[in-house]
N, C-alpha and C positions, 0 to 999 in steps of 0.2 A: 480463472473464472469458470471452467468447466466442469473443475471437479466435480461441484453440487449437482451439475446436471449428471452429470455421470451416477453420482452414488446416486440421487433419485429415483434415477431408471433402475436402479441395485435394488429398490426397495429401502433405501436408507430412509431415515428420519431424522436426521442430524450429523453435524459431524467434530471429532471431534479434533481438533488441530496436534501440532507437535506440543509438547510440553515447557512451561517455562520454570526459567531457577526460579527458587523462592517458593512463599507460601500461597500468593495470589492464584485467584483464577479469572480469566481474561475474556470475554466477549469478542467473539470471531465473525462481524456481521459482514465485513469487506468481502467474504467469497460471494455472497448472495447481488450477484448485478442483473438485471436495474432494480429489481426487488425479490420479494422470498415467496414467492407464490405460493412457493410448494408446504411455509412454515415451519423448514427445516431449522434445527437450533446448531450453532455452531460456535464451543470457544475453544481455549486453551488450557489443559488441565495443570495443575502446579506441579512443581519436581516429584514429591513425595507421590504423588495420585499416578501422575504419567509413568516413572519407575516401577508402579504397582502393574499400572496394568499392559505395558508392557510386559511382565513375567506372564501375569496371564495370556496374554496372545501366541506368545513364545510356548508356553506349556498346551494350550489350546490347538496350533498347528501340530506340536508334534502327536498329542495324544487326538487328536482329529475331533475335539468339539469346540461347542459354543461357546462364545464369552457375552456374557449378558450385562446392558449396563445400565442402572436405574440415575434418570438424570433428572433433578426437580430444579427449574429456572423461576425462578421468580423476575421478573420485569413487565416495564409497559414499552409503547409504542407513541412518539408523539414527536408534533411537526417542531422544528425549529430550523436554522438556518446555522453557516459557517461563513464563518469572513476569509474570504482569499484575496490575497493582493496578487495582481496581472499586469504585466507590460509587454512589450515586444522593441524589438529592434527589427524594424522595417526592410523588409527583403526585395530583389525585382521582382517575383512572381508573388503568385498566393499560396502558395506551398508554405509551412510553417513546421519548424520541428520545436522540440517543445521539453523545456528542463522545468522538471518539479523537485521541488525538495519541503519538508514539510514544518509546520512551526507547530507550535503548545503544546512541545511535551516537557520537560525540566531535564536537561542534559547539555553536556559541550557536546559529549561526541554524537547521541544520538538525536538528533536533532539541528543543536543550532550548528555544526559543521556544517553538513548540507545546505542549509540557509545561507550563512555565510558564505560561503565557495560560490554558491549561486548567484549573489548578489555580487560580488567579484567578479565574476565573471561579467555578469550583466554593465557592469561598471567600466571592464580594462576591454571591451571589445565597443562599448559607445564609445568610449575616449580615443581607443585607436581607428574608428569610421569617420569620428566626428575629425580627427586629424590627419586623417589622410593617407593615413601609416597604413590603413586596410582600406581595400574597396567594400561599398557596402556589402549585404552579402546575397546570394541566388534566391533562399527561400527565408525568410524570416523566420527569427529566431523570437518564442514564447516562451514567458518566464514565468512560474506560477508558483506559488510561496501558499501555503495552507494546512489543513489539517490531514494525518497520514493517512492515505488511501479515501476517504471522504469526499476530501475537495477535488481529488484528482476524478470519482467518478463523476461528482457535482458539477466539476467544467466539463466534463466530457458528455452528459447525458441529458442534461439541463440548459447549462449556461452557453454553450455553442452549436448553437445549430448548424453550421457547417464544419463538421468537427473533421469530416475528411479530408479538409486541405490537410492537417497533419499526416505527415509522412516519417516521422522519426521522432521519437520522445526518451529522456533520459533524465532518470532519478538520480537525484545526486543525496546519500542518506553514508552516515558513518563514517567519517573522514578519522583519520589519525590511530589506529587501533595498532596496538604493538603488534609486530610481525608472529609472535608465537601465540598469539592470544587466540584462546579459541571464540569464536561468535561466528 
């Protein structure tokens, strides 16, 4: 989340992320928290663009100049909201650690893995409290299910105002990937 502050203080005016496969280009607003003050534009260029300029950065350091990048965004800005589903399994103190994993994108592995595991979990640790098998636990455990990086600032910035009892938080995203694969 610092980046942005960083490259602003740079003089930056945007940024532009790592590059994805494919032909898409991706809209990067998650680095901008709690908002974009500054107006900086931020996505993710497609393979073919990112590859490109890449060489130019590379040719740019070593011949010691500028690389210049002409970026035309077209979009708007408007209110809407996100649906997050939230529970807890009740802890003794008010300390809360805190697994997200996110929903609505179209995928097993990116996406509904994480979701699933989480609700698994949420599921085989109420059943072993509720039975006895485990003492409840120290600090309660928050489970928050929503959209990637969004609802995660949205609970955090918005929807809880005591957000510091959290003391620990864990994403749970991309379950099952073959050991040689790269991602």
């Amino acid at each position: 989340f610092k980046l942005w502050r960083v490259a602003a203080q740079k003089g930056a005016i945007g940024i532009i992320n790592n590059w994805k496969k494919g032909e898409g280009v991706q809209w990067e607003n998650h680095i901008f928290v709690p908002d974009n003050k500054e107006k900086m534009f931020g996505f993710s260029l497609n393979e073919p663009a990112g590859k490109y300029l890449e060489q130019l950065l590379k040719k740019q350091q070593k011949n010691h100049q500028k690389v210049k990048v002409l970026v035309q965004i077209k979009s708007k800005l408007y209110a809407d909201y996100l649906k997050s589903i939230t529970g807890k399994i009740t802890g003794k103190t008010k300390e809360e650690i805190l697994v997200f994993a996110h929903l609505y994108e179209i995928g097993a592995l990116d996406n509904a893995a994480g979701a699933a595991t989480t609700l698994e979990i949420a599921r085989c640790l109420n059943e072993l409290i509720k039975s006895k098998i485990l003492p409840p636990p120290r600090r309660s455990i928050r489970f928050l299910l929503g959209n990637e990086c969004y609802s995660l600032m949205d609970y955090l910035l918005n929807r809880n105002p005591d957000y510091e009892k959290i003391v620990a938080g864990l994403t749970l995203d991309q379950f099952g990937l073959p050991i040689n694969q790269d991602n």
